[in-house]
N, C-alpha and C positions, 0 to 999 in steps of 0.2 A: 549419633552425636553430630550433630552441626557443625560445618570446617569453620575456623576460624581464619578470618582473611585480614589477618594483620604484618603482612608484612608484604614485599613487592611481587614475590613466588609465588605466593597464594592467592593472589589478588588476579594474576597472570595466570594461574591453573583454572581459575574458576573463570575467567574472561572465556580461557581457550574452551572449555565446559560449553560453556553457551554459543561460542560461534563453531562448535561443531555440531551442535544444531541445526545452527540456520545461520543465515545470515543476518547482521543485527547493524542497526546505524550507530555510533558517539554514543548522542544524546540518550537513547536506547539502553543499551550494555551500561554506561556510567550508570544509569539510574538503576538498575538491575542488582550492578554491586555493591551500590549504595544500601540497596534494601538489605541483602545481603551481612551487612554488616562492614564494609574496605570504606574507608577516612579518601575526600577528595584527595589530600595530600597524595594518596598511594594510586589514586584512578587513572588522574591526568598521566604520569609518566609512563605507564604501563600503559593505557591506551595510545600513547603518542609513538610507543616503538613498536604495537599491532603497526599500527598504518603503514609507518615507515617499512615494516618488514611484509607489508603488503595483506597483510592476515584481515586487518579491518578494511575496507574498504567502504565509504559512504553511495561510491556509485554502482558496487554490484548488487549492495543493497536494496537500492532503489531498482536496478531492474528487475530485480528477487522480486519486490512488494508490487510491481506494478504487474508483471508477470501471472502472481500468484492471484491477487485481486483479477483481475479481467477476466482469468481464465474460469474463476468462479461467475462470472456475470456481474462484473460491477464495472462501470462506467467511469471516464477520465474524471468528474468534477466530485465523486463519490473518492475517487483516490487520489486525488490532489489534499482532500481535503483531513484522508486520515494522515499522509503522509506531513500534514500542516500540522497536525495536532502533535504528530510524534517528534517537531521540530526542528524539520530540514529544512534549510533554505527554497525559496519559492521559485528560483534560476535551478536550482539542480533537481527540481519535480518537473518543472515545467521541459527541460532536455530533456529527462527521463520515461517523461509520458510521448513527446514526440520521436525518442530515438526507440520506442518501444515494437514500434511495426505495428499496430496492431490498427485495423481497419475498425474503428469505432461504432460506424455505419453497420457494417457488418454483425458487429459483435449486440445493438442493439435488435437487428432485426432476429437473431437465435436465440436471445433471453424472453425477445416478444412471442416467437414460436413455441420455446417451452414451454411461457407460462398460458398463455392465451388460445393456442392450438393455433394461431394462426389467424385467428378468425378477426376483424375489423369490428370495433363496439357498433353495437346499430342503435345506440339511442346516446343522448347526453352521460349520463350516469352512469356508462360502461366504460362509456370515454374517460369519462376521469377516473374512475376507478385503473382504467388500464395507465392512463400518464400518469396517477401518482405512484404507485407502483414503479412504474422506468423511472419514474424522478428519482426517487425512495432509492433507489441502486446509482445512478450520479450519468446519468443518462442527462443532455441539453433539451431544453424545453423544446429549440427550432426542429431539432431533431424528430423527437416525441412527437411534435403536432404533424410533421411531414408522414409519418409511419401512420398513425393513426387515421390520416384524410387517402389514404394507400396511395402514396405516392413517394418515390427516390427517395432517400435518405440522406444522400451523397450532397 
């Protein structure tokens, strides 16, 4: 039987349901209980005392998503761009990709190792095969073209 989330405890059980999951942005979780069946009426205030009580957080979120994404092999403009869709502001992706650590340079040349062996295209057509591929994952073209002519990435 489906819970019914009409009132602010239910609405609040099922929020806390999903962010012991994972961790989830606002815009995210509201649309979640939306689907669900919870009235904006009952989202907004129930969301609004996650925060305050520290449960929702938009920026742990954000290192969750960025974390999670790169560690799979997906590049800064690859995850800038989901976290655009899921509509975060473009100041708190843009912190969160830089406060993230993670050596970009690096993280391109080990997705180009797994998937390629390693090896340098030796004609046009492997070339691009291989940059769209790192493009395809959100890897920067300068980047791409520098790896590709085997030189620094940095």
């Amino acid at each position: 039987m489906p819970v019914v989330l009409d009132s602010p405890a239910a609405v609040r059980r099922a929020a806390m349901d999903l962010l012991a999951r994972r961790e989830h942005g606002r815009i995210e979780l509201s649309r979640k209980l939306r689907s669900r069946g919870a009235s904006s009426e009952l989202i907004d205030p129930v969301l609004d005392r996650l925060a305050e009580e520290g449960l929702l957080s938009e920026s742990r979120y954000l290192e969750s998503f960025v974390r999670m994404r790169a560690n799979a092999g997906y590049g800064p403009l690859r995850i800038r761009e989901e976290l655009s869709q899921r509509g975060l502001a473009r100041d708190d992706i843009e912190q969160a990709l830089r406060e993230s650590g993670f050596d970009w340079g690096l993280q391109l040349q080990d997705v180009w190792r797994r998937k390629f062996a390693g090896e340098l295209p030796n004609d046009q057509r492997e070339k691009a095969r291989q940059a769209r591929f790192l493009s395809y994952r959100g890897y920067p073209l300068d980047m791409i073209g520098r790896l590709l002519r085997g030189g620094s990435v940095d």
